[in-house]
Each structure stands twice: as C-alpha cells, then as structure tokens.
C-alpha positions in Angstrom: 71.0 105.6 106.5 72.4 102.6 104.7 75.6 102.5 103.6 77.0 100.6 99.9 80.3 99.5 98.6 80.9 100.6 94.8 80.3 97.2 93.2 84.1 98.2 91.3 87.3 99.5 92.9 88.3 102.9 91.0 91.5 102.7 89.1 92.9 105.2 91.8 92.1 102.8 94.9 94.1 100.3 93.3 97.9 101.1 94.2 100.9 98.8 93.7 102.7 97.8 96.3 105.3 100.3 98.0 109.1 98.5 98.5 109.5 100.9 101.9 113.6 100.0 102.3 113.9 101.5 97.9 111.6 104.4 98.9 113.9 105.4 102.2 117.1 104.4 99.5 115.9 106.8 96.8 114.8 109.5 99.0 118.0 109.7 101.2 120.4 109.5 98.1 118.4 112.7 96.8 119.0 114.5 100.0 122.5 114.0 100.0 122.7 115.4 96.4 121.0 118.6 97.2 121.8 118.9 101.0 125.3 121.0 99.2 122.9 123.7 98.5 121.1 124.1 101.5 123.5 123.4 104.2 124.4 124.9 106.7 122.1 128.0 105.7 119.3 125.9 105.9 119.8 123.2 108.3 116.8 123.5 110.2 114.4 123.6 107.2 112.3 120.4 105.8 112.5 118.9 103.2 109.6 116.8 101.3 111.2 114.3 99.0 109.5 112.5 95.8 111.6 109.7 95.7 110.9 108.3 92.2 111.2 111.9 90.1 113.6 113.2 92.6 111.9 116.5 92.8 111.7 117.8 96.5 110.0 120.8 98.2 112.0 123.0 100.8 110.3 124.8 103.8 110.2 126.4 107.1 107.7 123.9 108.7 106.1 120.3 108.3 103.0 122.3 107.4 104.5 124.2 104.5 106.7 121.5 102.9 103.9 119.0 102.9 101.1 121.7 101.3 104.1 122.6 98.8 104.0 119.0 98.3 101.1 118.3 97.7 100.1 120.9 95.1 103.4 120.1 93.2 103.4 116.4 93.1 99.5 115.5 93.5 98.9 111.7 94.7 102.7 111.0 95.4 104.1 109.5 98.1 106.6 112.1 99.7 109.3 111.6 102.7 109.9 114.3 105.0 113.6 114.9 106.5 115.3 118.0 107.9 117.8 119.3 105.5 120.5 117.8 107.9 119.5 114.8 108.0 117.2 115.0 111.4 113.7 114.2 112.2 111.5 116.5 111.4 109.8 116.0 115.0 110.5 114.8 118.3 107.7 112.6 120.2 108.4 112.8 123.8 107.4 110.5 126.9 106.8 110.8 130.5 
C-alpha cells in the first residue's frame, strides 16, 4: 500500500499561529470573572475555557468538560483549569 500527500493543504490544515502567553492571559482573566459564581460550591469542578469568545464549559471531570467542549465550540482551542485555580491533574514520580 502506497501512501500520497494531497498535492494542496485544506484550508483547515492551515492555522495561524497561537501567541501561547495571550491565550493563558485571556483564559485566566475569564476565570477570574466567573470563578464568583462557582466558588466555593464548585471548587473542585473543571473548567474548559475558549479564550477568544470567552464562553467556557463547567464539569465534574476532564472527560466531561472537554466532550462539553468540544460539541459547543467545534475546532477551538480550549484551556482547562479547576475552578479554583488548580491543575486539573497531578503527574506523579518515583
């Protein structure tokens, strides 16, 4: 089986580049706006963030928040926080 590149990059492979240190800006001055509402009620819960509409998904798990997501804001970028302001995992090491 032989294998060929498309001789012309689809309009949605093409992506503009992403200013990471805005994104993180954006995305953490909307969680501050709505974290009023959800604390402390909701502390533990995630939060998926679309920085550049401000519109934001709130669940129990990674799972949920990011399939909420996904369905709501279709091809956007999303960051994921806890509602207070934590990680929404740990990685651990021996």
């Amino acid at each position: 089986m032989k294998f060929r590149m498309p001789k012309h990059k689809s309009e949605v492979a093409v992506k503009l580049p992403v200013d990471w240190n805005e994104f993180e800006r954006k995305a953490l001055e909307r969680l501050k706006e709505i974290q009023s509402e959800l604390l402390p009620e909701k502390a533990h819960f995630i939060v998926a963030i679309e920085p550049e509409s401000g519109g934001y998904v709130v669940a129990e798990t990674r799972y949920e928040a990011v399939r909420e997501f996904r369905r709501r804001f279709p091809g956007k970028l999303l960051f994921l926080i806890r509602a207070d302001g934590g990680p929404t995992m740990r990685l651990r090491h021996k």
